[in-house]
N, C-alpha and C positions, 0 to 999 in steps of 0.2 A: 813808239814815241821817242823821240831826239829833242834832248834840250843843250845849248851851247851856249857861250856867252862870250858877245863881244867888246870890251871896253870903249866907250864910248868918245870918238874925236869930234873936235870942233866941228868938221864937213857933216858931222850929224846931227848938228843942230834943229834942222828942219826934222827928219827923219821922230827928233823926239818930242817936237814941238808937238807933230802927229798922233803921235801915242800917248801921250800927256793929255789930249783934248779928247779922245775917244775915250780915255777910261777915266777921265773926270769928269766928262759933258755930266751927265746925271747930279755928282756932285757942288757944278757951278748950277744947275736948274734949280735944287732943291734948297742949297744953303746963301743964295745970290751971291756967294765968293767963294773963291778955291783957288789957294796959292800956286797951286799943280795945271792950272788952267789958265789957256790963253796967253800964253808968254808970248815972246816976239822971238825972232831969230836970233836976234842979236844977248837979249837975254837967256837965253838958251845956251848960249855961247860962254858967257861970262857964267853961267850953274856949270858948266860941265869942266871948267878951268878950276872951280874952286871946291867942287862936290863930286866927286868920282861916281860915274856912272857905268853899268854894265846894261848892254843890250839886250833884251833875253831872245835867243833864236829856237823855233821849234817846229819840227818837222813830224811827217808821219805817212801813214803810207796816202791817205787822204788828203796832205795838205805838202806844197814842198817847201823846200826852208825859208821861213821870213820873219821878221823882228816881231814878234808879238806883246812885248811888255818891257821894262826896265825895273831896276833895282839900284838905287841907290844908298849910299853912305857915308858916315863921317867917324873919324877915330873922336872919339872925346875923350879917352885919358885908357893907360894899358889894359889892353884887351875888352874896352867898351864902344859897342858899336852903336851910334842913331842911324837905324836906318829914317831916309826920308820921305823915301818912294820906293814902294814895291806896287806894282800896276802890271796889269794885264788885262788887253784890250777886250772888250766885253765878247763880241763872238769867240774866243778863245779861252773863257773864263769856265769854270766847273769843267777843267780837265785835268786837273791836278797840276796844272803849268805854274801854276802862283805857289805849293806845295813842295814842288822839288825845288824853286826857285831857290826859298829860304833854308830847304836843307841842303842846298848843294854852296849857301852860303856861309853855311855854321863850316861847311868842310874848307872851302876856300878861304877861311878866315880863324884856322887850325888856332890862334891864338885867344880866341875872344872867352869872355868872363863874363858879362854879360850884353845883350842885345834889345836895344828898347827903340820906343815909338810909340805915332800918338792916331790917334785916329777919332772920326766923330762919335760922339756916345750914342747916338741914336744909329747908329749902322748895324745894327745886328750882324747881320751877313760878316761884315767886315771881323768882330767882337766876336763872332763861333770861331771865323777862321783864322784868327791868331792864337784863341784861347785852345779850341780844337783839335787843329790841323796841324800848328805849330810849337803847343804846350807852353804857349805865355799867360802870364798871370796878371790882371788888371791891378793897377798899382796906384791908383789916383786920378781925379779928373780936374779938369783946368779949364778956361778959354781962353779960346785962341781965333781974335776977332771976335764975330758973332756966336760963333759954334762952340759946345762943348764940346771939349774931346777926353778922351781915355789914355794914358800912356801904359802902357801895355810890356813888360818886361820878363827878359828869359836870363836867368841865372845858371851856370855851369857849377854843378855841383861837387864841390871841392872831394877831391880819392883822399884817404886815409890812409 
């Protein structure tokens, strides 16, 4: 397995508008909205100008290299990350691609203190694999629109 990451340009608007709709269809079925869903090109455009996106590419001997998810982020103050999108396209999902994703982030982003996010409260799935997979800790819930969500936070534990 090969994971890569490509930062995400404007000409890839479409490209994410794609992978945005494959791994939130489910979430726009269930909650009748989802911010992640159904954008246009053009607004695609304008998130990837203001919101740093990286493409996630993964290969393997079974599949050859192609965009299977994205990761998004924003600095909100030294060394604190929101991530706003981490997605991976559902046939692609339970391969540990969503796993290495966010640890190949904590390394790419050598500087961070901590790393939050919010996700639905009723997602289980979602809620083992941050708390699980990633060692975050549920910190609160809110809504957001209709939906309750969870924000979900990982603290770097200060050396002595």
């Amino acid at each position: 397995m090969k994971i890569e990451y490509r930062k995400a340009q404007a000409e890839d608007a479409e490209l994410l508008v794609e992978l945005y709709n494959a791994a939130f269809l489910e979430d726009f079925i269930r909650y009748g909205e989802c911010p992640a869903y159904g954008r246009s090109v053009e607004e695609m455009e304008r998130s990837i100008k203001n919101y740093p996106k990286d493409i996630i590419l993964y290969e393997s001997d079974l599949f050859k290299r192609q965009a299977v998810g994205v990761i998004s982020s924003e600095i909100r103050g030294e060394g604190v990350y929101y991530i706003g999108c981490l997605c991976v396209i559902p046939e692609f999902q339970n391969m540990g691609i969503g796993t290495a994703a966010f640890a190949d982030f904590k390394l790419r982003h050598s500087d961070w203190k901590e790393i939050y996010l919010i996700t639905p409260a009723d997602k289980e799935r979602n809620i083992y694999f941050y708390t699980v997979k990633c060692g975050m800790k549920i910190e609160g819930r809110e809504m957001d629109g209709k939906v309750e969500v969870v924000r979900l936070v990982l603290r770097r534990e200060e050396k002595i």
